[in-house]
TITOR-627887 format. One line per 2 residues: number of its first residue (from 1); their letters; for each residue x, z, y of C-alpha. Coordinates in nm, 3 decimals, padded with zeros to 5 digits. Layout:
// residues N
NUM = a = X/Z/Y  ...
END
This chain:
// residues 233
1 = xx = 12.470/06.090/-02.630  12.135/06.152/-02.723
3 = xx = 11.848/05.937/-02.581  11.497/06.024/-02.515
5 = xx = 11.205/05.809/-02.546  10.950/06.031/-02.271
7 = xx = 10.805/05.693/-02.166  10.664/05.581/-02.509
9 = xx = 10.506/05.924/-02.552  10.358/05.945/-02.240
11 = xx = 10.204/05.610/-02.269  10.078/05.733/-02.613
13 = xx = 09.902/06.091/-02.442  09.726/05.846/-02.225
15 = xx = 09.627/05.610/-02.490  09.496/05.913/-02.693
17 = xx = 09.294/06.080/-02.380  09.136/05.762/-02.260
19 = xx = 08.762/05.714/-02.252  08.630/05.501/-02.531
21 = xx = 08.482/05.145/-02.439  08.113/05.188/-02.425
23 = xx = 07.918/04.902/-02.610  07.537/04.862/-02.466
25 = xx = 07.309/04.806/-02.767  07.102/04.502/-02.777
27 = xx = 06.705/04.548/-02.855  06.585/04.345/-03.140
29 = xx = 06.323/04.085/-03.008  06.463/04.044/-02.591
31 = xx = 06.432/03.766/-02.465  06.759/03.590/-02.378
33 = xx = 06.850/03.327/-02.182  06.529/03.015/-02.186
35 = xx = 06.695/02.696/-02.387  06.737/02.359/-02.206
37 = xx = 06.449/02.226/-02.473  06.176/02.482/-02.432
39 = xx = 06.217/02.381/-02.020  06.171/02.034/-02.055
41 = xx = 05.874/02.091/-02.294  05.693/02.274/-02.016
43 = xx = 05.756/02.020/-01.780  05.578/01.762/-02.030
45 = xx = 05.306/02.014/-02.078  05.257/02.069/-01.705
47 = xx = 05.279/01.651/-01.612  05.037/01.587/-01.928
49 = xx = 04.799/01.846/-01.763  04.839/01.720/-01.397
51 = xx = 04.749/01.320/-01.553  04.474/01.470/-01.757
53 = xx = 04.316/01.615/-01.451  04.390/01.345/-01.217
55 = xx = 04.225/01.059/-01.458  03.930/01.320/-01.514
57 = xx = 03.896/01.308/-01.111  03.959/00.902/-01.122
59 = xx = 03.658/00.896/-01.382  03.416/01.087/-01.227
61 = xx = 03.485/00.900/-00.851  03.442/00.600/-01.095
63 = xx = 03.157/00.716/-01.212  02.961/00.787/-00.847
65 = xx = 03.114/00.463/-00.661  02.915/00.298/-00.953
67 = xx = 02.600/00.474/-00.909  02.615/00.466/-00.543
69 = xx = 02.655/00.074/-00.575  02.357/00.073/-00.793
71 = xx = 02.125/00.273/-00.531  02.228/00.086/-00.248
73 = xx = 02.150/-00.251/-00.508  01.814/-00.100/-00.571
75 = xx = 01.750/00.022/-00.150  01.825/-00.331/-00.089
77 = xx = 01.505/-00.440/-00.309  01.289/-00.180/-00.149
79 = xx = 01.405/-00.356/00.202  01.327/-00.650/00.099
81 = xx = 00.990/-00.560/-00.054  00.896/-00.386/00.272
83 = xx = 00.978/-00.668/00.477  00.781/-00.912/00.257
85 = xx = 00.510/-00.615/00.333  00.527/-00.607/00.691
87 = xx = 00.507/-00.999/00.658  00.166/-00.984/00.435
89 = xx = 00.036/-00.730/00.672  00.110/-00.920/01.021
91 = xx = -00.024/-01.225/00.878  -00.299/-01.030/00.767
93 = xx = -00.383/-00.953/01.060  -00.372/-01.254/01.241
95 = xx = -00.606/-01.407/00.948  -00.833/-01.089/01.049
97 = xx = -00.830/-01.176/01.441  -00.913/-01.540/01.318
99 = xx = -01.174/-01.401/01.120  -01.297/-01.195/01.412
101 = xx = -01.299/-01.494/01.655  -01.512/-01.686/01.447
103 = xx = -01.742/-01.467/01.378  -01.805/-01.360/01.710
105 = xx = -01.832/-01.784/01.819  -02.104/-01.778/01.571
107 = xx = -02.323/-01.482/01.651  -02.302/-01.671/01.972
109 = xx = -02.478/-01.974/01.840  -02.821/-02.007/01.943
111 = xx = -03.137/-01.838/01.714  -03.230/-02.135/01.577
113 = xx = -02.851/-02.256/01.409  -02.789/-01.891/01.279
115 = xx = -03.148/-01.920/01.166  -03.040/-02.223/00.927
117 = xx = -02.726/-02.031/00.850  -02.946/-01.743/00.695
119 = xx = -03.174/-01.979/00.491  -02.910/-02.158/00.415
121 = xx = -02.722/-01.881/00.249  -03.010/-01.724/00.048
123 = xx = -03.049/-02.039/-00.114  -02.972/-02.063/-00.470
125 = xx = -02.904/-02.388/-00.710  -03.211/-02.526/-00.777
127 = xx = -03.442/-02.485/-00.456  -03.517/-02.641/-00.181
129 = xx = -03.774/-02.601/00.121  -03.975/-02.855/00.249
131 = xx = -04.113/-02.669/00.588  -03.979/-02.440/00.821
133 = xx = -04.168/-02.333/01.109  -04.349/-01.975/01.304
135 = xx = -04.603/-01.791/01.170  -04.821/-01.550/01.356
137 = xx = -04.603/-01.319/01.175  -04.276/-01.451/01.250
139 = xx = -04.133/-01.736/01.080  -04.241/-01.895/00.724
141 = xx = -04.062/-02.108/00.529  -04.231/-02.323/00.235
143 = xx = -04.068/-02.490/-00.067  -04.012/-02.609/-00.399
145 = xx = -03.817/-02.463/-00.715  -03.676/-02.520/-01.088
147 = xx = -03.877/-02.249/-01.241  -04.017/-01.926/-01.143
149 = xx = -03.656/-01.734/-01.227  -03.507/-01.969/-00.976
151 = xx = -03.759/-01.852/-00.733  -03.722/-01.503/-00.823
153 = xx = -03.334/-01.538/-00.756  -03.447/-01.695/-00.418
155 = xx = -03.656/-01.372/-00.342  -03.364/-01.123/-00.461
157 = xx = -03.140/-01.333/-00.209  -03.401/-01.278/00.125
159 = xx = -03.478/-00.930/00.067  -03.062/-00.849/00.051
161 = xx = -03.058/-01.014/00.398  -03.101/-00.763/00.643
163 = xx = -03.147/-01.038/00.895  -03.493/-01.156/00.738
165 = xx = -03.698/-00.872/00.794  -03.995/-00.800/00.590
167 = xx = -03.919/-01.055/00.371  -03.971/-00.862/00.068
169 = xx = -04.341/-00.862/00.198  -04.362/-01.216/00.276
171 = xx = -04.329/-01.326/-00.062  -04.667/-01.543/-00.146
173 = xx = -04.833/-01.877/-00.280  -04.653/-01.907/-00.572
175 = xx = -04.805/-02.183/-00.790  -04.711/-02.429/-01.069
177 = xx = -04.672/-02.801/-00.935  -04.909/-03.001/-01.179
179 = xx = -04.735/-03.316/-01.109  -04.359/-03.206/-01.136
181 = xx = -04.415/-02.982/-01.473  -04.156/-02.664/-01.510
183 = xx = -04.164/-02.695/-01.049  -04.285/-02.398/-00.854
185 = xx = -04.378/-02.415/-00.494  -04.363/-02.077/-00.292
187 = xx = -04.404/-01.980/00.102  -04.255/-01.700/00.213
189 = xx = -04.275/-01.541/00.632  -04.023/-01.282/00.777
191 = xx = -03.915/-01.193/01.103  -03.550/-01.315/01.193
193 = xx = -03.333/-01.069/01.419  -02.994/-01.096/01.412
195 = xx = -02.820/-00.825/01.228  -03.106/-00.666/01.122
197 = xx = -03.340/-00.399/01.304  -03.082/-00.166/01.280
199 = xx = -02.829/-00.313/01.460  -03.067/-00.376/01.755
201 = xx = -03.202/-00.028/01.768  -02.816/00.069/01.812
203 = xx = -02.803/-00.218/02.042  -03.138/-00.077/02.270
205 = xx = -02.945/00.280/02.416  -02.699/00.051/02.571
207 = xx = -02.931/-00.159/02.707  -03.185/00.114/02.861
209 = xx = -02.937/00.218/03.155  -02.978/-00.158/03.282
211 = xx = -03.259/-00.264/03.500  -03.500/-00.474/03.350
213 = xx = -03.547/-00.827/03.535  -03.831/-00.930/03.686
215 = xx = -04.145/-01.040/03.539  -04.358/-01.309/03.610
217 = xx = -04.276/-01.541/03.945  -04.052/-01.294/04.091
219 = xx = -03.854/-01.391/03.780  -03.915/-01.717/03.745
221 = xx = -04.100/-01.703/03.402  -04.443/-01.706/03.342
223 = xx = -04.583/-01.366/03.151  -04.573/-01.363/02.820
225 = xx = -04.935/-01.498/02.612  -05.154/-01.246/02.505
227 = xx = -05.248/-01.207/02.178  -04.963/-01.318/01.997
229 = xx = -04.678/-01.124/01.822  -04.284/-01.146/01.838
231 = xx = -04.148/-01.394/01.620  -03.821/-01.181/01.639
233 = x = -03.637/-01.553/01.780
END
């Protein structure tokens, strides 16, 4: 009996007529799967960038907290100055009102004490007066001095007084003292006013819209003498 293998050669026509296994090619230079290393590198990479920044940040914040610190160190001396400021000024001004006060008590002294005040005040080192009385023309002083530049100061001193008017035409008498060697004696009239002629004609516009007192018994005052001019006290 005579055996026949058809299974064998069957399984051979199919292994013959089957498709071949297709193989894809790989392209020289893709990119395969990223390595475990080259991932934790860019980690480090990215964390060393994020410090870097953050401590950049860190310094510059550093940086403006200190120079605010030093503006409001250097506001706080301004403050301080201005309040010493405001200090000098208020007491300023209360010296000022003290000032102002006094002043005004004195122009309220009587003629004859801011009289002294004047001659007293023109009167240089080395002078002194040994009369002090009215003139015709006012008031006339007579005295004594060290030397004719000491009574020249004396003269420079009257005139710049606004107060002793015409004095720079009073000037007079100036001789050598035979007895006393290098000592001058001089006389000198003015007219005293208060202020000077200026500040009564300023005074006068105020003064016109009042009415003018009485004269003679109706006010209680005998007229005025005849004859004689104002001694300006």
């Amino acid at each position: 009996m005579i055996k026949i293998n058809l299974l064998s050669e069957e399984r051979g026509k199919k292994a013959k007529g089957a498709a071949p296994v297709v193989v894809a090619p790989v392209a020289v230079g893709e990119a395969g799967p990223v390595p475990v290393a080259a991932l934790v590198g860019i980690i480090l990479v990215f964390a060393l960038a994020t410090l870097g920044l953050f401590g950049w940040y860190y310094f510059q914040n550093s940086q403006l907290e200190r120079r605010i610190k030093d503006q409001q160190a250097e506001l706080k001396k301004y403050e301080d100055a201005k309040k010493r400021v405001d200090e000098l000024n208020k007491k300023k001004e209360e010296f000022q009102a003290k000032l102002d006060k006094i002043q005004e008590l004195k122009n309220k002294q009587p003629y004859p004490v801011l009289l002294m005040n004047k001659l007293m005040e023109v009167l240089p080192e080395g002078v002194w007066y040994t009369s002090i009385g009215a003139s015709k023309d006012g008031m006339k002083v007579e005295g004594k001095a060290r030397g004719l530049k000491t009574v020249s100061t004396f003269y420079d001193n009257a005139v710049a007084i606004p107060d002793l008017v015409d004095a720079e035409k009073g000037m007079g008498n100036i001789k050598q003292d035979s007895a006393l060697g290098d000592v001058y004696s001089f006389a000198m009239t003015f007219r005293f006013i208060p202020g000077g002629e200026k500040k009564q004609e300023e005074a006068a516009p105020a003064d016109k819209g009042k009415k003018a007192p009485a004269k003679g018994k109706a006010a209680g005052k005998a007229p005025a003498p005849s004859g004689k001019k104002d001694a300006g006290i």
